[in-house]
C-alpha positions, -999 to 999 in steps of 0.1 A, spaced: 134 718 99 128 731 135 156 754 149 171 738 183 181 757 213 217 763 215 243 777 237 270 798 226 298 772 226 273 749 204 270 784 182 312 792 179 324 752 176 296 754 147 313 783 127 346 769 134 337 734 117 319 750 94 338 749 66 339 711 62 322 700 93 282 686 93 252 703 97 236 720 133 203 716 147 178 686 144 170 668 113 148 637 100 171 629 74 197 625 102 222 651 95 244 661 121 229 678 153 239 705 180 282 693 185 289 662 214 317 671 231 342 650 252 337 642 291 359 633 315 341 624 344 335 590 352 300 575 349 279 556 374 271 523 376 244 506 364 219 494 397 230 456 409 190 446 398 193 462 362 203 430 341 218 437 305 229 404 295 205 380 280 179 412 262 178 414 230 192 445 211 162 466 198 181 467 164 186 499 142 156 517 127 148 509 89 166 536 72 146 562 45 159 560 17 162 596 -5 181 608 -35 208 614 -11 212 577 -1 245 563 10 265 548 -16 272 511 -10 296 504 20 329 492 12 347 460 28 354 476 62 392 477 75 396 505 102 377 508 134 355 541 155 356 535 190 340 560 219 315 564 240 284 579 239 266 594 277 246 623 293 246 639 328 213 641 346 198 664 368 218 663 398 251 664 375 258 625 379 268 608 344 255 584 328 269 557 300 237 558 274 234 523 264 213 509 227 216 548 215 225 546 176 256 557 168 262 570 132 298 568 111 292 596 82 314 611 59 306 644 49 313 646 14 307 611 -2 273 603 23 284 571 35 270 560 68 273 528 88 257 523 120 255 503 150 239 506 188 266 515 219 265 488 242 256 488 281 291 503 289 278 535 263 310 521 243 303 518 208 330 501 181 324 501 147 346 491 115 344 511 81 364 513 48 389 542 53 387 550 18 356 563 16 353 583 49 377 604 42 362 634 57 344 612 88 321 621 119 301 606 140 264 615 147 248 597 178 212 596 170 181 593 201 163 561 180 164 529 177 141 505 160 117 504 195 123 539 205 129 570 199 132 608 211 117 632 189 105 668 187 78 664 159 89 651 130 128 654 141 147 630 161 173 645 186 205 637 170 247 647 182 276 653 163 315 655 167 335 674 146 354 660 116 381 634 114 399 641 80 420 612 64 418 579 89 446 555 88 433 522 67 435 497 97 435 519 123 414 525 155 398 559 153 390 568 187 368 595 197 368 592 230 338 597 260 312 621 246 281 640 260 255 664 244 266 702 248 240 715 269 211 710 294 184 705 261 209 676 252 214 662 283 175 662 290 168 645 257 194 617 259 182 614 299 143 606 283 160 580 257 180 563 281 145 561 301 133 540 274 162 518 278 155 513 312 118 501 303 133 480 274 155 463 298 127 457 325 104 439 303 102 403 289 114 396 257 102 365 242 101 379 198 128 414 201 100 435 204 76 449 231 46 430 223 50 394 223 23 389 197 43 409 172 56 397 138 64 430 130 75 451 159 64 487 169 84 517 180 80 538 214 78 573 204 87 604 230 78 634 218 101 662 238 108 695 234 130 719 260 104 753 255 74 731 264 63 744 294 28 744 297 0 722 295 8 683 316 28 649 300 4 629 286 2 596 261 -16 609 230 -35 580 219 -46 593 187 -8 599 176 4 566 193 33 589 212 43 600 245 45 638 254 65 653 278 73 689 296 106 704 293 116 694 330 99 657 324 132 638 319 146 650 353 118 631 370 128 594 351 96 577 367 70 603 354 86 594 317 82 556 324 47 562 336 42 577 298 54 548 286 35 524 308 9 539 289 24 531 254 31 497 264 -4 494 276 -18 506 239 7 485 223 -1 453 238 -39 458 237 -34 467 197 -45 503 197 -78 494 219 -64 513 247 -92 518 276 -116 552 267 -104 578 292 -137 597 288 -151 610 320 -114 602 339 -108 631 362 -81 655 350 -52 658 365 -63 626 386 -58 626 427 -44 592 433 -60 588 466 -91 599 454 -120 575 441 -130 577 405 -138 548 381 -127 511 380 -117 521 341 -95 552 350 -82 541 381 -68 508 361 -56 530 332 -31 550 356 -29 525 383 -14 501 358 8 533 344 26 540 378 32 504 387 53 501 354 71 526 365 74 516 400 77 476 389 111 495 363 129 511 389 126 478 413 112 506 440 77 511 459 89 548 460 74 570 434 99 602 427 82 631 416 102 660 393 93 687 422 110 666 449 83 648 464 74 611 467 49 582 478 57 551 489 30 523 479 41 498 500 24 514 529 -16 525 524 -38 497 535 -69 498 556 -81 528 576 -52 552 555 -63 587 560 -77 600 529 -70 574 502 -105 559 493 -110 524 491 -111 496 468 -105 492 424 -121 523 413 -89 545 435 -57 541 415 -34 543 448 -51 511 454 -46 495 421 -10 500 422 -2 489 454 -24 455 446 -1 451 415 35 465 433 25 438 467 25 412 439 54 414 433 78 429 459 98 408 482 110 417 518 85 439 532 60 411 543 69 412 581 56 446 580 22 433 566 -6 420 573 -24 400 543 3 404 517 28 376 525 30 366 480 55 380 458 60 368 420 80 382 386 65 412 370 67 388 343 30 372 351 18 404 352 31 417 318 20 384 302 -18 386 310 -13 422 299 1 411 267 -23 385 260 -60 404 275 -80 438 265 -86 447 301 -99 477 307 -105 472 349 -83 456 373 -112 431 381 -109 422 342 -73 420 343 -75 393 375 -101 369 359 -79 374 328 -50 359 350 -69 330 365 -77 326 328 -41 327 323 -30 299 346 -18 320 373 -24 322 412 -57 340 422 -62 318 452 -61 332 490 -20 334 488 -27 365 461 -58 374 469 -39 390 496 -16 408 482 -50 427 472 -69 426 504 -36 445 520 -47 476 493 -84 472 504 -95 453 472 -117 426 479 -124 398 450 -135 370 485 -105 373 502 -106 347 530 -75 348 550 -62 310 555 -65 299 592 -40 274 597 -48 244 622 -27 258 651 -12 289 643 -34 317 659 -33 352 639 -42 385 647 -40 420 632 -32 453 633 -48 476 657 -73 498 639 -76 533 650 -107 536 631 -137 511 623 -120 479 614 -133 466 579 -154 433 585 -125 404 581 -131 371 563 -113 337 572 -114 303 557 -103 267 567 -112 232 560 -113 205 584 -90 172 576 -96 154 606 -127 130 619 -131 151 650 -142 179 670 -126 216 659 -134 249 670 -125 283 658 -123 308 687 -119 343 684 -101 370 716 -106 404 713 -85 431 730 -102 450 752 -115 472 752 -128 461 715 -157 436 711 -157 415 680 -183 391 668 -179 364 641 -203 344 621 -197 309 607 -208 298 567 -207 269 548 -196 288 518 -173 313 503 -199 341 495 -212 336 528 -246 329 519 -250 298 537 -256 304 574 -241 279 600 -234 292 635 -230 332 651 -211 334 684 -220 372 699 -208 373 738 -199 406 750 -170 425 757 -137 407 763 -153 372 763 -137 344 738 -162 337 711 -163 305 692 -180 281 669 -175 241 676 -175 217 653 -181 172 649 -161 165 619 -174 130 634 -202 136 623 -205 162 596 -184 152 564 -149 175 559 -150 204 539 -141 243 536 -156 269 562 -156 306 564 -156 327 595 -167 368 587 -156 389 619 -173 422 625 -164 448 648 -191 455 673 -175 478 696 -139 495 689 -112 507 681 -87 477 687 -82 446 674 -81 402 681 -68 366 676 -83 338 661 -76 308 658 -86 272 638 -80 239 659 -87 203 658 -90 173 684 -60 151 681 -63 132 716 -88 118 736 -88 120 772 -98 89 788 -115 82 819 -95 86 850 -67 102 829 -53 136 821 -43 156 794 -19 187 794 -8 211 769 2 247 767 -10 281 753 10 303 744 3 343 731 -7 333 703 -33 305 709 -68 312 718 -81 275 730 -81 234 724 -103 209 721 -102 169 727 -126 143 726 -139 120 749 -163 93 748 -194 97 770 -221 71 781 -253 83 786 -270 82 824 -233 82 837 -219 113 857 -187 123 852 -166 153 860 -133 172 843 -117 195 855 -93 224 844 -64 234 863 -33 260 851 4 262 862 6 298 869 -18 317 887 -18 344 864 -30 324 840 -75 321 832 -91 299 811 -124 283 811 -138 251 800 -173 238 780 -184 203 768 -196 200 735 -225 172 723 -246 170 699 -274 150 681 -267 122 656 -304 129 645 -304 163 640 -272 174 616 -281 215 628 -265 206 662 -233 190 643 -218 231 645 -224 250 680 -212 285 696 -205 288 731 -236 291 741 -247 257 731 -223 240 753 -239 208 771 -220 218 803 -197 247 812 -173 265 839 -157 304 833 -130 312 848 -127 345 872 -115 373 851 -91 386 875 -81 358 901 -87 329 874 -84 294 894 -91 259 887 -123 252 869 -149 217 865 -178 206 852 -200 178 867 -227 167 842 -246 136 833 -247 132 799 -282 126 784 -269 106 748 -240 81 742 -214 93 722 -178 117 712 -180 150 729 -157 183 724 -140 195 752 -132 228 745 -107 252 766 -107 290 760 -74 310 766 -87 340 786 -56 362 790 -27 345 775 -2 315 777 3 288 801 5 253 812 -25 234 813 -40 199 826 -74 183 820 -85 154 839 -116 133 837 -131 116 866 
């Protein structure tokens, strides 16, 4: 038996039970521990997101039996009532919930036991007659967890109760462990109900494969002081420092990594070659970074935070590295990265504040391709999910693209709706776009950088832009954009890539397609606004016959130029143009802007694009075709 650290008051209330009361210090066999005493403060509440109602109970370890095993249990008729909490490390209580809870007698070795409930209140009926010289021991295990030192499992005791009442209520009233050691050692258990309560139960146990379920085991000990926490994957248990259980989210990383051996079936990831201790920000492997990216989001993903609370004070929110984050490394092989990915999959509300995350989803779809895949890289883990049935299109590939992780991301352009993105201080990371055209008509995709930036974007036929179409490369502020005849090319997917050529800063861009057509002698208007960057119609031109349109704005302060699209039925290379392809064309004066025409006879019969470029902005707008 290992001797427990004790105060004083632990040390006198032990001589003075003594004589008839049970045992001190820690125990397998479960004898009585360092004394609970009463508390009077009140505890706090459990957080609004922490639901108790609806999970399983993790049931009551299978009990060892010895020479000394409890008689059998008489029909019960009188009642133990209490409660059962600890006080953390800012001196705030806390009602321990699924902590056993032991009625012993000490001379006859009876024992009955049940599990306090989410209140810490605990209520359990014996037979009076033979507990005559009663206790109760409150014991840090159940049958998926457990607090141990070693061998030992921490374990509390009350004095004796001599003689209950046959059909009486015993009641023993709001206890707590004795000292700090106690405290800290209910505080790691009660982290373990916290991770029981956070994931999906579909069997009573942690793994949803299991017929036969497995136990969490936190190894903890108060003169533990050197050396780091750490899952010991030969042992299958968690270790912890003495101060570990003040910092709740380093213990649920522990167990992240528990769970993760656990549902992989002992065929946790090797850890060879992982950097140790392991920068966050830094770049290592794919394997490591997974392996303690996967660890903190638990944690994180637990706590229904983005904040990570360290023991010494600190913290780091993940919700907030993305591209161009001084000092965090890019991509699946930096864990920072991996757990934002996973915590952006998840999280609701903070979308407005970003740019390419706008998905969120239950950690549940997480923790079942976890349960059900060996993964040992986050790239593994997301073909495992598209295995799995879940969503790896654009809407979460962006969720990943926001942590710089990049499995062909192609940020949706959405017929209309221009988008832009944050100003980069530093080289912005080449961006990738898709769309697909519906309509039998012209489109274009234009593209506005801020000055004093200059962007250029390329046009392919095919997600891992390896099939060429169309570059557009003016300089400086100019718009940029690719043109093209649904007419006559057949509808399908297409995927601007955006590089930055000069910098820092950053543009809009925007997908569009023809839905009118201007006939002759007639007009068209329409508006811009900040966010659009041009419009296209059609009109039908006859070969050998002149004809002039002409661009005119509302406001003064408002520029925008104008160019005629055509191409050849004959040749399907001219069916997607750039700007400078454009059969006729008139730019507007940068500064004093003004009405703007073309005057062109066209040299082939058929549906042209006329294509309007918002220079600087909104306005109102009015083609007309003489």
């Amino acid at each position: 038996m290992r001797t427990a650290r004790r105060t004083i008051l632990t040390v006198v209330l032990t001589v003075l039970c003594a004589w008839a009361g049970p045992g001190v210090g820690r125990a397998a066999s479960g004898d009585g521990g360092p004394t609970a005493v009463a508390v009077s403060t009140v505890a706090a509440k459990r957080p609004a997101w922490q639901a108790t109602s609806g999970v399983p109970g993790p049931g009551l370890p299978a009990r060892k039996q010895t020479s000394g095993a409890s008689p059998a249990l008489l029909a019960c008729d009188t009642h133990a009532v209490g409660n059962w909490s600890y006080t953390d490390q800012a001196g705030v209580r806390h009602n321990a919930m699924n902590s056993q809870v032991q009625v012993r007698d000490h001379l006859t070795g009876a024992l009955i036991a049940g599990l306090t409930n989410s209140a810490g209140n605990f209520d359990i009926c014996f037979g009076a007659a033979q507990f005559t010289q009663m206790y109760i021991t409150f014991k840090a295990e159940n049958a998926a967890w457990r607090v141990q030192n070693g061998t030992d499992v921490y374990n509390w005791s009350t004095p004796i109760r001599a003689n209950p009442v046959p059909g009486s209520t015993v009641n023993f009233g709001a206890m707590t462990p004795v000292d700090v050691a106690g405290n800290r050692a209910a505080h790691a258990f009660d982290v373990g109900n916290d991770a029981w309560l956070g994931v999906p139960h579909s069997n009573g146990c942690w793994d949803p494969k299991d017929t036969t379920c497995s136990q969490v085991r936190i190894d903890w000990a108060n003169d533990r002081t050197s050396g780091m926490d750490h899952y010991d994957q030969a042992n299958n248990f968690v270790s912890l420092l003495s101060a570990t259980p003040d910092a709740p989210m380093s213990v649920m990383h522990e167990i992240g990594h528990a769970l993760m051996d656990d549902l992989y079936n002992d065929a946790f990831p090797s850890s060879a070659g992982c950097p140790v201790p392991h920068p966050p920000n830094a770049a290592s492997t794919a394997v490591c970074a997974w392996i303690e990216g996967w660890a903190t989001f638990f944690s994180l993903a637990m706590y229904h935070t983005s904040v990570f609370l360290f023991g010494n004070g600190g913290s780091t929110d993940y919700e907030f590295p993305s591209w161009g984050s001084n000092g965090v490394a890019n991509g699946d092989v930096t864990e920072t990265r991996v757990i934002g990915a996973l915590e952006d999959l998840i999280d609701t509300g903070a979308h407005a504040s970003e740019t390419w995350d706008q998905h969120s989803e239950g950690f549940g779809v997480e923790f079942f391709t976890l349960a059900h895949h060996v993964d040992n890289t986050f790239a593994s883990f997301w073909n495992s999910r598209g295995a799995d049935g879940f969503d790896v299109s654009d809407a979460t590939m962006g969720s990943l693209y926001q942590n710089t992780i990049d499995y062909q991301y192609r940020n949706p352009l959405i017929d209309g709706q221009g988008q832009s993105l944050p100003t980069f201080l530093s080289d912005t990371p080449p961006q990738n776009f898709g769309f697909n055209t519906t309509v039998h008509s012209w489109s274009v995709v234009a593209l506005r950088p801020s000055a004093p930036t200059d962007f250029d974007f390329t046009m392919y036929d095919d997600r891992a832009q390896t099939s060429f179409l169309k570059a557009s490369n003016l300089n400086d502020q100019a718009v940029d954009f690719v043109a093209i005849d649904s007419n006559l090319r057949p509808l399908g997917d297409y995927y601007p890539r955006v590089d930055q050529f000069r910098g820092p800063g950053t543009f809009r861009i925007e997908h569009v397609q023809a839905f009118q057509t201007l006939q002759p002698a007639s007009s068209s208007s329409f508006r811009f606004d900040d966010s659009n960057v041009a419009a296209v119609v059609e009109t039908d031109l006859t070969a050998g016959v002149p004809v002039t349109i002409r661009l005119t704005e509302a406001s003064v302060i408002s520029t925008a130029s104008l160019f005629v699209m055509g191409d050849d039925p004959s040749t399907p290379a001219t069916f997607v143009q750039n700007r400078g392809s454009a059969v006729a064309s008139a730019v507007a004066d940068p500064i004093f802007g003004g009405p703007v025409s073309v005057t062109f006879t066209p040299t082939r019969t058929g549906r042209y694009g006329v294509v309007v470029t918002g220079d600087n902005g909104g306005g109102d707008f009015t083609l007309t075709r003489s």
